[in-house]
C-alpha positions in Angstrom: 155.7 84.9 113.9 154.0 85.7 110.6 154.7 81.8 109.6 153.0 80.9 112.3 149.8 83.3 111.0 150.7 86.0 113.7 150.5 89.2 112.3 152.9 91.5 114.7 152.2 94.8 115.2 153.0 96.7 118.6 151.5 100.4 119.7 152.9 103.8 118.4 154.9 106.3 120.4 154.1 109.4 121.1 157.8 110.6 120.5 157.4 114.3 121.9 154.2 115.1 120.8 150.9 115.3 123.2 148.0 113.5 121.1 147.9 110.6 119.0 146.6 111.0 115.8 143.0 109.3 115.2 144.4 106.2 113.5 147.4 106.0 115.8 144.7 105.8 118.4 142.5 103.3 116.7 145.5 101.3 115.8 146.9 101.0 119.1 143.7 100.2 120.9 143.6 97.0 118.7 146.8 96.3 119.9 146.7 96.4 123.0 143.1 94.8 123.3 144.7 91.6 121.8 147.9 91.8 123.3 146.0 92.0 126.9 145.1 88.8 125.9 149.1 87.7 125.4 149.8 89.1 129.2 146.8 87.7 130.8 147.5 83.6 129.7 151.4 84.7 130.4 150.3 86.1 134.2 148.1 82.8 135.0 150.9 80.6 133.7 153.4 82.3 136.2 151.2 81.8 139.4 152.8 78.2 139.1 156.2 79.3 140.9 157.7 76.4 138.6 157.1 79.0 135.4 157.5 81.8 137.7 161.0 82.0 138.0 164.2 81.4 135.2 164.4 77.8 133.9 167.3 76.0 133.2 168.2 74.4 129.9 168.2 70.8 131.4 164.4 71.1 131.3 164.4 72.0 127.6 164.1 68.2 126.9 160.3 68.5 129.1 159.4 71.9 129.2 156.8 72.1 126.4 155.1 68.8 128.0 154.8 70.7 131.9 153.9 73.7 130.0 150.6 71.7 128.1 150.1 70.1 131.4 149.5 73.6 133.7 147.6 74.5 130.7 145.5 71.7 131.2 145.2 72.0 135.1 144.2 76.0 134.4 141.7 74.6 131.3 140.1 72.2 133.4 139.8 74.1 137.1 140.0 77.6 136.9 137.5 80.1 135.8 136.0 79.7 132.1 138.3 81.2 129.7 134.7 83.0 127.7 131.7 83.6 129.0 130.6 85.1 125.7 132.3 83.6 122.8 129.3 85.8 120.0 129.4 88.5 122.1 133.2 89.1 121.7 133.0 88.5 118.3 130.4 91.1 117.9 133.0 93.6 119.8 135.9 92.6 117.4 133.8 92.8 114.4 132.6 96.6 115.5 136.3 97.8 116.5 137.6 96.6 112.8 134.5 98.3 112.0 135.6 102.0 113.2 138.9 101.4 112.9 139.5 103.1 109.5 137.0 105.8 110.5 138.1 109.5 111.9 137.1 111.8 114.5 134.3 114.0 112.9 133.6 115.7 116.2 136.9 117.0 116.4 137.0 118.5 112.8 133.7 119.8 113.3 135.3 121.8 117.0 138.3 123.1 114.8 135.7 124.5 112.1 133.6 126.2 114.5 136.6 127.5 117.0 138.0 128.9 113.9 134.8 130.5 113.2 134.9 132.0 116.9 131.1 130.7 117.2 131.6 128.4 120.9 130.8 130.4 123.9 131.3 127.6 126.4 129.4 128.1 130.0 129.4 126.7 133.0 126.6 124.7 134.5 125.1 121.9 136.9 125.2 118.7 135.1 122.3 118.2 136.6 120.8 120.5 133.8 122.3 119.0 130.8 119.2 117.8 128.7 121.8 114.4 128.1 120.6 111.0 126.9 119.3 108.6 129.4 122.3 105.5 128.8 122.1 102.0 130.3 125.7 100.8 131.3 125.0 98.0 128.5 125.5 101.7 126.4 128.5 103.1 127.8 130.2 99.5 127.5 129.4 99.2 123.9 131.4 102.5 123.5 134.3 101.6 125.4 134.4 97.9 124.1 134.7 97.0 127.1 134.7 97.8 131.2 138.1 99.1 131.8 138.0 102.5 130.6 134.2 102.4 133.1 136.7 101.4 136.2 138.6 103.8 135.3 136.1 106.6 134.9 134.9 106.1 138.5 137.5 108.2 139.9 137.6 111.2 137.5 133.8 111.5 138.6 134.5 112.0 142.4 137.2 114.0 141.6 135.3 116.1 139.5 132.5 117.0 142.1 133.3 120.7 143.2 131.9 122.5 146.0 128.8 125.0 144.9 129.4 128.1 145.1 125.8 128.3 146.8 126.8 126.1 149.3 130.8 124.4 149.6 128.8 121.3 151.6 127.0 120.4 148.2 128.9 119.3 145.4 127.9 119.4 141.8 129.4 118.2 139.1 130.2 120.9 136.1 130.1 120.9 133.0 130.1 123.5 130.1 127.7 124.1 127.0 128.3 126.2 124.6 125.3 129.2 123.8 123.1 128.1 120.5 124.4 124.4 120.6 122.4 122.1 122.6 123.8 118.9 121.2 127.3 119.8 122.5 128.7 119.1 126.2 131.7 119.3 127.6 133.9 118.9 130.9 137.2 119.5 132.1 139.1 116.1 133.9 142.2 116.3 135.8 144.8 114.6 134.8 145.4 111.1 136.6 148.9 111.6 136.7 149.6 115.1 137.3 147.7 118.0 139.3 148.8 120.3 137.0 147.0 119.1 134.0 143.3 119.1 132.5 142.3 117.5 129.9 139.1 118.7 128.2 136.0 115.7 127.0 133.4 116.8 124.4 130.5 114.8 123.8 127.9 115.3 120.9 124.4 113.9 121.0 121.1 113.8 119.3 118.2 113.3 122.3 115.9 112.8 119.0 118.0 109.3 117.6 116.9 106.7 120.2 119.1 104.2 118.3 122.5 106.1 118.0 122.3 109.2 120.7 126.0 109.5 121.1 126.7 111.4 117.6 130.8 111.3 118.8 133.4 112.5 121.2 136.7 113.8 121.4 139.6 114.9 124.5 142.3 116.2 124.4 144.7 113.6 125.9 146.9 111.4 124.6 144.6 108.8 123.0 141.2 111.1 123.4 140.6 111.1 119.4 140.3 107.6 119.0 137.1 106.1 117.6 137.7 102.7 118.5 136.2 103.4 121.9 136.8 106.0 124.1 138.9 107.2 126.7 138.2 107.0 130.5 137.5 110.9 130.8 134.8 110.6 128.0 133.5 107.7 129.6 133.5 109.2 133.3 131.4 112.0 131.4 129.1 108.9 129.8 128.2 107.8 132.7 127.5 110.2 134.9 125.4 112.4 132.6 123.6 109.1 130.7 123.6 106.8 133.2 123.4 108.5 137.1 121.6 111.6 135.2 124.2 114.4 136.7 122.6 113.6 140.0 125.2 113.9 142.9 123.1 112.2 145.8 124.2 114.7 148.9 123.4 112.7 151.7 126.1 113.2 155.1 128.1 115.2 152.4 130.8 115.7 154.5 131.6 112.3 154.3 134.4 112.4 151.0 134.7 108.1 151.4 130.8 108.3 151.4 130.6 109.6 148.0 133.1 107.4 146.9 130.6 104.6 147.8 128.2 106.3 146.1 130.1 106.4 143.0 131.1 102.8 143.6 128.1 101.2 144.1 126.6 103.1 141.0 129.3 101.1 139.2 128.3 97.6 140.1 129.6 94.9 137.6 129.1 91.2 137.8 131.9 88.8 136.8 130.4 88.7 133.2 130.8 92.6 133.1 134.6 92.1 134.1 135.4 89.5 132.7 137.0 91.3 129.9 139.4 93.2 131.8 140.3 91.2 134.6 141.7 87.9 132.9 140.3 85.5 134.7 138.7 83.9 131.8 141.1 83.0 129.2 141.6 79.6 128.1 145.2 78.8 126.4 145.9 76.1 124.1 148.8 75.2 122.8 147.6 72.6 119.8 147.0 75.2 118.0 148.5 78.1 118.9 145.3 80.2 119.8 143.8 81.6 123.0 140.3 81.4 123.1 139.5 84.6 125.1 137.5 87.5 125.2 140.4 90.0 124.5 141.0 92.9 126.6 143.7 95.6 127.0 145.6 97.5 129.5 144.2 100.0 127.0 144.7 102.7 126.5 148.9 102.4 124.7 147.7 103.2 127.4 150.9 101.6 129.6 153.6 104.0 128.5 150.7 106.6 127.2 148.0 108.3 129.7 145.3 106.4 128.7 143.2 107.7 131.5 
């Protein structure tokens, strides 16, 4: 591989342990953003039942020339392999960017739990004097839309019933007394009922350019700087972008909020383009994929991304 200017790598285990460490994190998000890229051109290449299914070694003699020629058929018919050839090079140029760096947020919890100064409480998000973000922000976070997709179903199942009224729902989250630049919420975990994973955000409503200060959670890949996870991205957007409003209308309807939350998350095929695959062109002259690279993130298949 290497002589062919690949440089392998593949994501790190967790091997017992609950959390990656912040450059295990940033390391495998790199990964598997690229390899998505590998899987993607592998998956369109296997709609043709022809590649779908094992070969045998009487078609060694013609097999690369059918390969180049589905290429070409994909190349020339199918969706464009990059809608935004600067635009991903923008994103790769910022992940290499924060890849070396660590999670300052998190040191900066541990120094003040130790210290016994956080008093978290409970409140309407709704109240949280939070940044006003633009999805354009929350995608430059994530590097991309995935973890967004994602985040749409931690946010209905965040929304509780009030204790005012069990027919409205709010979504909570908790502040803690003497910090206004700190916020936090706790997720349930996709995976398992009996586990919570807790998303801290830290902001600055005075820096217009750079409000989001950091973030940090507590599951597997939640320190990571290279991006974000999906619970601190369902906490994004709902306090940035939909303002911790939870529109109540017929709120006994659970699949109408679930519109609600869906239609607050409207992407066009540029938006998706990253995650969904359909736009990766594969050439095999010079053993490159012209894409704009996305992952399964978060080492995320044998990890809870989430």
């Amino acid at each position: 591989m290497e002589m062919l200017a690949f440089q392998p790598a593949m994501p790190d285990f967790l091997n017992g342990r609950k959390q990656f460490t912040t450059e295990e994190a940033n390391k495998t998000r790199c990964i598997t953003k690229t390899r998505w890229v590998v899987e993607s051109v592998n998956s369109k290449i296997k709609r043709w039942r022809y590649f779908s299914q094992v070969i045998p070694n009487s078609s060694i003699n013609h097999i690369g020339e059918d390969l180049s020629n589905v290429c070409v058929i994909i190349n020339s018919y199918c969706s464009p392999a990059t809608l935004n050839v600067h635009g991903d090079q923008d994103i790769a140029a910022k992940m290499l960017q924060q890849l070396k760096k660590d999670n300052l947020l998190q040191k900066h919890l541990d120094e003040l739990e130790n210290q016994k100064l956080l008093k978290w409480k409970k409140h309407d998000g709704v109240f949280c004097l939070f940044p006003s973000l633009t999805p354009n922000d929350v995608e430059n976070i994530t590097f991309g839309s995935y973890q967004i997709h994602r985040a749409k179903s931690y946010i209905e199942d965040h929304l509780k019933p009030a204790y005012y009224d069990p027919n409205e729902l709010i979504f909570y989250v908790e502040i803690p007394d003497g910090f206004d630049n700190l916020v936090r919420a706790r997720f349930q975990s996709g995976h398992s009922t009996r586990k919570f994973y807790i998303s801290t955000i830290q902001f600055d409503n005075t820096a217009t350019d750079v409000p989001i200060q950091g973030w940090c959670c507590t599951c597997t890949v939640g320190l990571r700087v290279v991006g974000c996870c999906s619970h601190v991205c369902g906490l994004l957007w709902h306090l940035g972008v939909n303002r911790g409003i939870v529109n109540n209308s017929n709120r006994l309807s659970a699949s109408y909020f679930k519109t609600v939350i869906d239609d607050s998350m409207v992407f066009t095929d540029d938006d998706d383009s990253s995650d969904d695959d359909n736009n990766i062109k594969y050439s095999l002259s010079n053993h490159s994929t012209g894409t704009d690279s996305e992952e399964l993130s978060d080492s995320d298949s044998q990890t809870e991304e989430e």
